[in-house]
C-alpha positions as CSV (number, residue, x, y, z in Angstrom):
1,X,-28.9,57.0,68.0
2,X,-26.2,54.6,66.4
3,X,-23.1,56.3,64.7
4,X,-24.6,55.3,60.8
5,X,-21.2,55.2,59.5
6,X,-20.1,52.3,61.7
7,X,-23.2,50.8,61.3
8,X,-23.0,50.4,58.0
9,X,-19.7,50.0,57.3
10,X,-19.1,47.1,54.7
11,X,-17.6,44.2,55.9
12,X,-17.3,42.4,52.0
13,X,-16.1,43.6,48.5
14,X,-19.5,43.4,48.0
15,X,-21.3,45.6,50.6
16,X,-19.0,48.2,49.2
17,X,-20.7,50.9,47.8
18,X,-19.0,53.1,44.8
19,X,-15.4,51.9,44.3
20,X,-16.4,49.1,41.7
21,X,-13.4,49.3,40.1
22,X,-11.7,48.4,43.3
23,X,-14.4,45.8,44.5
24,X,-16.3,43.7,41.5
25,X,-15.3,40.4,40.6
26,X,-12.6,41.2,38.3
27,X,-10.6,43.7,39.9
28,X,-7.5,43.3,40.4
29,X,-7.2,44.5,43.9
30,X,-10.1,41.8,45.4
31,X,-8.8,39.0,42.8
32,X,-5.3,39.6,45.1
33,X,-7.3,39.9,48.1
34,X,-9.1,36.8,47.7
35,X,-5.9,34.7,46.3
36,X,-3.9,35.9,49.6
37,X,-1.3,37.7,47.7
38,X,-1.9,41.4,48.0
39,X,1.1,43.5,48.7
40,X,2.1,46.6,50.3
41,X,-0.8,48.8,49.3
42,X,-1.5,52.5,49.4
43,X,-5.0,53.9,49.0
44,X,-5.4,57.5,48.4
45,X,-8.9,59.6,47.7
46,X,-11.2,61.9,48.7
47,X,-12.9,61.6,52.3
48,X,-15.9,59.9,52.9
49,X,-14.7,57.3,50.0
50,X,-14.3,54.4,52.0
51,X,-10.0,53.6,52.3
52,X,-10.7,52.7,55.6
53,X,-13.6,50.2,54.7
54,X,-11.5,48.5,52.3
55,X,-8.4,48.3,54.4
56,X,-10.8,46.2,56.9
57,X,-12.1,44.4,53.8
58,X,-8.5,43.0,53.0
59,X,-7.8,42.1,56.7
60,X,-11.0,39.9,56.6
61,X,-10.6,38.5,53.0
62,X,-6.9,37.6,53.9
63,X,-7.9,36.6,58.0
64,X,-5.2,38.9,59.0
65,X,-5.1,40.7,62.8
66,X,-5.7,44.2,61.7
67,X,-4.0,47.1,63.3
68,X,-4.8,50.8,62.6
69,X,-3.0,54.3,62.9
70,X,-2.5,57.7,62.7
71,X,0.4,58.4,60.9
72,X,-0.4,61.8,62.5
73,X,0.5,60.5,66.3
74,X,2.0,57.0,65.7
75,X,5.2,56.2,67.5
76,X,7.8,54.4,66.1
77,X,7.9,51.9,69.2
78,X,4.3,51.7,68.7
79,X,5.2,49.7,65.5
80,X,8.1,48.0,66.7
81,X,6.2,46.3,69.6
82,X,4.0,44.8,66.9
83,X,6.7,43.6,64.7
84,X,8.4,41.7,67.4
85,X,5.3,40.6,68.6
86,X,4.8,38.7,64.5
87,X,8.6,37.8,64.1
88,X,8.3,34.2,64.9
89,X,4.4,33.9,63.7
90,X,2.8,31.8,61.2
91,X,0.4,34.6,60.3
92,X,1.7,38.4,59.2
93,X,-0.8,41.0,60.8
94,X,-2.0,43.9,58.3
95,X,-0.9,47.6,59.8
96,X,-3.2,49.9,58.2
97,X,-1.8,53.6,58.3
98,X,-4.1,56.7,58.1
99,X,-2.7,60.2,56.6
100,X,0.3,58.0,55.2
101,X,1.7,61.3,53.6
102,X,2.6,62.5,56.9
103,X,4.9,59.6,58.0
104,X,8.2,61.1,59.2
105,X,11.1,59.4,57.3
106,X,12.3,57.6,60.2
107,X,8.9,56.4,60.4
108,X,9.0,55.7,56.7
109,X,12.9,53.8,57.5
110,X,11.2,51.5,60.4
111,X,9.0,50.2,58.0
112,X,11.8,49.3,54.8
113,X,13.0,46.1,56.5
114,X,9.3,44.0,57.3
115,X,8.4,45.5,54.1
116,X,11.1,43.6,52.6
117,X,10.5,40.4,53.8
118,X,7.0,40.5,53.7
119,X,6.8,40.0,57.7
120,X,3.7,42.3,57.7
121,X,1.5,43.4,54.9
122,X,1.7,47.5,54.9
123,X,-1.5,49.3,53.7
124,X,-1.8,53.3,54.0
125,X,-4.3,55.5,53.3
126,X,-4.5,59.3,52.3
127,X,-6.7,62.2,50.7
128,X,-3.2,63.2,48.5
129,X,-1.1,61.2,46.5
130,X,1.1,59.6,48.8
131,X,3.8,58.6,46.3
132,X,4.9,62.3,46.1
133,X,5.8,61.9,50.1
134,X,7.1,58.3,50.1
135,X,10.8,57.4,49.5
136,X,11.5,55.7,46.8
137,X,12.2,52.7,48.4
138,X,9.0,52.0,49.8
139,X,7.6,53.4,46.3
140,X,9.8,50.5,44.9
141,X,7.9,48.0,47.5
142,X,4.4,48.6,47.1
143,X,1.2,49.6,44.9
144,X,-0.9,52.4,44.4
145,X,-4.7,52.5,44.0
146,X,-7.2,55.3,43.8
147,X,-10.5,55.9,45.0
148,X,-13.1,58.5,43.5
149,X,-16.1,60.1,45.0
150,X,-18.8,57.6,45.7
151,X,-21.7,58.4,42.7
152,X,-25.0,59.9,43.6
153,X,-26.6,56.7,42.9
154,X,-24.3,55.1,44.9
155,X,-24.6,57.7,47.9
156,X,-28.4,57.1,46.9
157,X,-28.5,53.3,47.6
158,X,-26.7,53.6,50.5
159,X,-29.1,56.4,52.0
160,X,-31.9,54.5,51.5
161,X,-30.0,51.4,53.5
162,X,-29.4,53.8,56.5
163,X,-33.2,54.4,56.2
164,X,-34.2,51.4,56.5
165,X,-31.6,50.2,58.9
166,X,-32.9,53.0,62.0
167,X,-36.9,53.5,60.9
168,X,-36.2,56.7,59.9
169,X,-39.3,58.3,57.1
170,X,-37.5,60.8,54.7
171,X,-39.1,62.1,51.7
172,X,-38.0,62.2,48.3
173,X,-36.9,66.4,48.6
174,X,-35.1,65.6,51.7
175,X,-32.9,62.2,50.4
176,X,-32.4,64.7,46.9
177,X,-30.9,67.4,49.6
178,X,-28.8,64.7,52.0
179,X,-27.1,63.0,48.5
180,X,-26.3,66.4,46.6
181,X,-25.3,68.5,49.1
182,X,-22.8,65.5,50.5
183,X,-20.7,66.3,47.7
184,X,-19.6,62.6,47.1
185,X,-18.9,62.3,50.7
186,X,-20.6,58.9,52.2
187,X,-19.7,60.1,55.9
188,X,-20.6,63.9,55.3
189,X,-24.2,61.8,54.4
190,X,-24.4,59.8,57.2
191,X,-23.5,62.1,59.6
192,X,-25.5,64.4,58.3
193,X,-28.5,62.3,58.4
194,X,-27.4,60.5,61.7
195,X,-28.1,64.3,63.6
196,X,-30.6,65.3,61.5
197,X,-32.4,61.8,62.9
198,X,-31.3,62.8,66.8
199,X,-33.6,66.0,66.3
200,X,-36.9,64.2,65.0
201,X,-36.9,60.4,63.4
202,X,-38.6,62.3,60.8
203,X,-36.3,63.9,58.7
204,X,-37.4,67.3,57.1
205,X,-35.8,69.5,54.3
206,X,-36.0,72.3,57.3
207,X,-34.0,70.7,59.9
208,X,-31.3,69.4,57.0
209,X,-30.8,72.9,55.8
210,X,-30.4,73.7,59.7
211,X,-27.4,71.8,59.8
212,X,-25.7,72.1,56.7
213,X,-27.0,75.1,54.8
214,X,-24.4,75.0,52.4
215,X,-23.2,71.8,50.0
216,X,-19.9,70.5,50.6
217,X,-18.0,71.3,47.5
218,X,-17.2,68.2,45.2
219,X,-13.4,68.0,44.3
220,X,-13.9,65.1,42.2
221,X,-17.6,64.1,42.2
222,X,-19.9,62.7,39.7
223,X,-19.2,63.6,35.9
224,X,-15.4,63.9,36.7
225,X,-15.8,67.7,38.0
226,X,-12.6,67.1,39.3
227,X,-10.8,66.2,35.9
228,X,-13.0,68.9,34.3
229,X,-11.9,71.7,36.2
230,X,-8.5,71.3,36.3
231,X,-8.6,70.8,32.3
232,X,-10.8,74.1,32.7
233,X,-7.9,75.5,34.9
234,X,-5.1,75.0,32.7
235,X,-7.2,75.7,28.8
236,X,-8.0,78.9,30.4
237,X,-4.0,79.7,31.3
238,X,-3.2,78.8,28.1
239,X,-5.6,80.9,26.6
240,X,-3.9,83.6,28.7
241,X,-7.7,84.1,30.7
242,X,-6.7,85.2,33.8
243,X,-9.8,85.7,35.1
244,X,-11.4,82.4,33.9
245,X,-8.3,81.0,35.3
246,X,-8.5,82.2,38.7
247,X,-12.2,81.6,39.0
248,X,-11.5,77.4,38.2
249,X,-8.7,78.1,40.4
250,X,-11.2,79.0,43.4
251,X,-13.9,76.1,42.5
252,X,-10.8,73.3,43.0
253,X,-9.6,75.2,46.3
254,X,-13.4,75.5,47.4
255,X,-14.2,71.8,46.3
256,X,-11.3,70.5,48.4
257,X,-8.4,69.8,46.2
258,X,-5.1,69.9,47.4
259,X,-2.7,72.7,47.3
260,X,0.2,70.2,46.2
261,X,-2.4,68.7,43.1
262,X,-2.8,72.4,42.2
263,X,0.2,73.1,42.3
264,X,2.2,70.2,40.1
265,X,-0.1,71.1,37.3
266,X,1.3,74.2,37.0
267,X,4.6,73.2,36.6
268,X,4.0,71.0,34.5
269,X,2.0,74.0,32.8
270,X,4.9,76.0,32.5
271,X,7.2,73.9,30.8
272,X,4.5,72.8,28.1
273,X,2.6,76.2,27.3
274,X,5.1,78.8,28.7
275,X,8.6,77.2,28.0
276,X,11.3,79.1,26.9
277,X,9.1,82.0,25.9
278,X,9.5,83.2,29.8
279,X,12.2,81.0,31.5
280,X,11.5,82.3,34.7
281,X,8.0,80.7,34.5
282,X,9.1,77.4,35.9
283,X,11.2,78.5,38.4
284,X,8.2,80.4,40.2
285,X,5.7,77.7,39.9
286,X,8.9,75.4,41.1
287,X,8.9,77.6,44.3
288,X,5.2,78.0,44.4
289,X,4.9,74.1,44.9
290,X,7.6,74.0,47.8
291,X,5.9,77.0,49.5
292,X,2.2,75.2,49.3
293,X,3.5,72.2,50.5
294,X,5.1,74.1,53.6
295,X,2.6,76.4,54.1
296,X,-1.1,74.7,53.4
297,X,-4.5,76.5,53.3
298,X,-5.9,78.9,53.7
299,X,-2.9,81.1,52.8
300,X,-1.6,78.6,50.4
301,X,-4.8,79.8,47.6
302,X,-2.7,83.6,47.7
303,X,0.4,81.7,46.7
304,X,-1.6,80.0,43.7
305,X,-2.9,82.6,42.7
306,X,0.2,84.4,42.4
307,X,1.3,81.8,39.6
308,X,-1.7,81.5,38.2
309,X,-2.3,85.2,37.3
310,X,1.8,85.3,36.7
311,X,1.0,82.1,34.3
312,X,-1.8,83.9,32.6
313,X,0.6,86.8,31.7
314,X,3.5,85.3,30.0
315,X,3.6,84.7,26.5
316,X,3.4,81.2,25.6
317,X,5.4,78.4,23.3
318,X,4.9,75.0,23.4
319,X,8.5,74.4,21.2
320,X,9.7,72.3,23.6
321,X,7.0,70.1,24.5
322,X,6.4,69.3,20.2
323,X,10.4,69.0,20.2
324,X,10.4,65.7,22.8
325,X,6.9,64.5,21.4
326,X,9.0,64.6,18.2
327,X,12.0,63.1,19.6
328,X,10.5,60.6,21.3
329,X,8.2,59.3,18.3
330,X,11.5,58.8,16.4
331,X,13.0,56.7,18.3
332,X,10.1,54.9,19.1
333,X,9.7,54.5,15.3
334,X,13.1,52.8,14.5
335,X,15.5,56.3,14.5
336,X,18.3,55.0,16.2
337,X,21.6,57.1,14.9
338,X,25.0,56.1,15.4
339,X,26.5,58.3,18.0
340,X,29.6,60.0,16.3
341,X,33.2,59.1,17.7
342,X,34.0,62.8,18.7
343,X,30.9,62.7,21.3
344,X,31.5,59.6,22.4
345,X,32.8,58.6,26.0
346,X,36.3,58.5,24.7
347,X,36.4,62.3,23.3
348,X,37.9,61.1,19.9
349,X,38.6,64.2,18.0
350,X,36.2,66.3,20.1
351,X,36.7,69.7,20.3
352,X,35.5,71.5,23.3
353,X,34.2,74.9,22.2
354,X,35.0,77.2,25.2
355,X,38.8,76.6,23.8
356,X,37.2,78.1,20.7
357,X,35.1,81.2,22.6
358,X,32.3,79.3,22.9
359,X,31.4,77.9,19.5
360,X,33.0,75.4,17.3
361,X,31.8,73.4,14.2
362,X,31.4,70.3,14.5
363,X,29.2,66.7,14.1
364,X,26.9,66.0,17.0
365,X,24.6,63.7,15.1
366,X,25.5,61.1,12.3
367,X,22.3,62.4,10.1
368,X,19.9,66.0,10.4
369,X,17.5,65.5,11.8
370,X,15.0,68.7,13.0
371,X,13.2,68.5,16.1
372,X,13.2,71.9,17.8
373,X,11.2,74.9,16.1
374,X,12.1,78.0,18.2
375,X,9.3,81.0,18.5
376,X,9.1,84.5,17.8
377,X,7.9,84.9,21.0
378,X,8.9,86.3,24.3
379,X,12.4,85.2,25.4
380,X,12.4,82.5,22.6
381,X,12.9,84.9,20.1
382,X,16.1,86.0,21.3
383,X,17.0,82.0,21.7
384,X,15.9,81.5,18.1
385,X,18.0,84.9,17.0
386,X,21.4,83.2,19.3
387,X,20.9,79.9,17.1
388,X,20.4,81.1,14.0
389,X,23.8,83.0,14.5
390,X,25.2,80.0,15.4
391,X,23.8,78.7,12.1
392,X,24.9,80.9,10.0
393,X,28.7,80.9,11.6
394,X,28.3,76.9,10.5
């Protein structure tokens, strides 16, 4: 029997199946496709989703010589071969890099210079963000675009056309278990179906449930389950739920979402609900996403749940997020204040209060103006206490 998923890979934006936003007529990725002006690309998304599909789809929109890695096992002289190879050439090849997060940085450094001058067009693909493992020069150099778990519908249309495709008879019970156990995952499918089909060109429910007994978990499937249980993750921390929280916690772990995803929302968690009412907040879930991305599953869930429960436990103030949303709105509205002389670059009559014990009177902004409420609550309390000294001393 034929591998499915090669079989019916797409060869067009418009065999694509799911990624609509990347493939219709009006999307900006196939209107630069088409007009031969993409640049350096990255693709990231869930497996099964089709990055590789769509990294062939620009080769043969653009009629460029398509090379693919690793980034895994690819060698640096590996790429170099291929760049002297196009140095001279009319026509830039595309070099299309799998698992793009884990380029080394002198991998990353080998590709800066064709980058900038365009000598190839770069395109990588990953199941994580790669932005948060690119330098900032090749960040600077290229465009991101994400891909979501392909639709039940979708996974449904293209079932039917791997059906068809190997005179295969499957029954309504048995394409209902092949699409929702699949988990968004168009491979996971095929494959599925493609030994399924080796053990009897009939397919039954029986001989399915053989082989995978258990659906593959969605991360982000249909409905935005992904987006929904990481809002679900972080409503129940901030409702201070720590068994809600650490049951969310084990559906995204469980459905397939990164350890580093995980873990940047609760950073950002802890400077927005936790704040200054326990300090110490953000340095753990600081450490907790440097030891994740060290470490990886499985042990990485204990380290998550560490700062989750530790999360769920603190008291909670959201002062400092209001203050900046405050802060920022002012400004955007027109607030710009004169910055007074004595603050200014050239220390004009400033008075530097550790000469004065650490305190001294004096004019920071040309009007009041009240952003920052303090708390009564944890650690902020004793914050609010040290400032309303300060104020009364004024």
């Amino acid at each position: 029997m034929s591998d499915f998923t090669l079989a019916l890979r797409p060869t067009a934006f418009d065999d694509l199946v799911g990624q609509e936003h990347l493939s219709e007529q009006n999307a900006p990725l196939r209107i630069l496709c088409e007009k031969g002006v993409l640049g350096h690309s990255f693709l990231f998304g869930p497996a099964g989703c089709g990055k590789t599909s769509i990294a062939r789809i620009i080769a043969k929109t653009m009629d460029l010589p398509f090379y693919e890695f690793n980034a895994t096992s690819l060698k640096v002289e590996q790429l170099r071969k291929i760049f002297e190879q196009y140095k001279n050439a009319l026509q830039k090849p595309l070099i299309f890099i799998d698992e793009v997060h884990r380029l080394a940085k002198n991998q990353q450094e080998v590709l800066l210079p064709v980058m900038e001058n365009n000598s190839v067009l770069i395109i990588g693909a990953s199941t994580e963000n790669p932005f948060f493992s690119l330098t900032s020069a090749i960040r600077s150099r290229s465009m991101l675009f994400e891909l979501k778990h392909i639709s039940n519908a979708a996974l449904a249309t293209l079932l039917q056309k791997a059906i068809n495709a190997a005179e295969l008879s499957c029954n309504d019970e048995t394409k209902e278990y092949l699409v929702a156990t699949s988990g968004g995952d168009a491979r996971a499918m095929l494959k599925l179906l493609e030994f399924a089909s080796n053990l009897d060109t009939n397919i039954t429910l029986q001989n399915l449930k053989s082989l995978r007994p258990n659906a593959l978990q969605a991360g982000s499937s249909e409905a935005g389950v992904h987006y929904d249980l990481a809002s679900a993750l972080i409503k129940s921390i901030r409702g201070s739920d720590a068994d809600a929280a650490i049951y969310y916690l084990a559906r995204l772990i469980e459905g397939g979402e990164s350890a580093d995803f995980i873990a940047r929302r609760l950073v950002i968690l802890a400077s927005e609900d936790v704040g200054n009412a326990n300090p110490q907040a953000l340095t753990l879930t600081t450490s907790t996403m440097t030891s994740v991305s060290k470490i990886g599953y499985p042990e990485a869930r204990i380290i998550l749940a560490q700062a989750v429960v530790y999360l769920c436990a603190s008291p909670k103030s959201n002062s400092s997020y209001l203050a900046i949303n405050a802060a920022i709105e002012s400004v955007k509205s027109g607030n710009i204040l004169e910055i007074p002389d004595n603050i200014k670059q050239k220390n004009k009559g400033y008075l530097y209060p550790h000469d004065f014990g650490g305190y001294v009177k004096q004019q920071y902004l040309s009007k009041t103006i009240k952003f920052v409420e303090l708390k009564e609550i944890g650690y902020e309390q004793k914050m609010k206490e040290w400032i309303q000294k300060l104020d009364n001393l004024k």
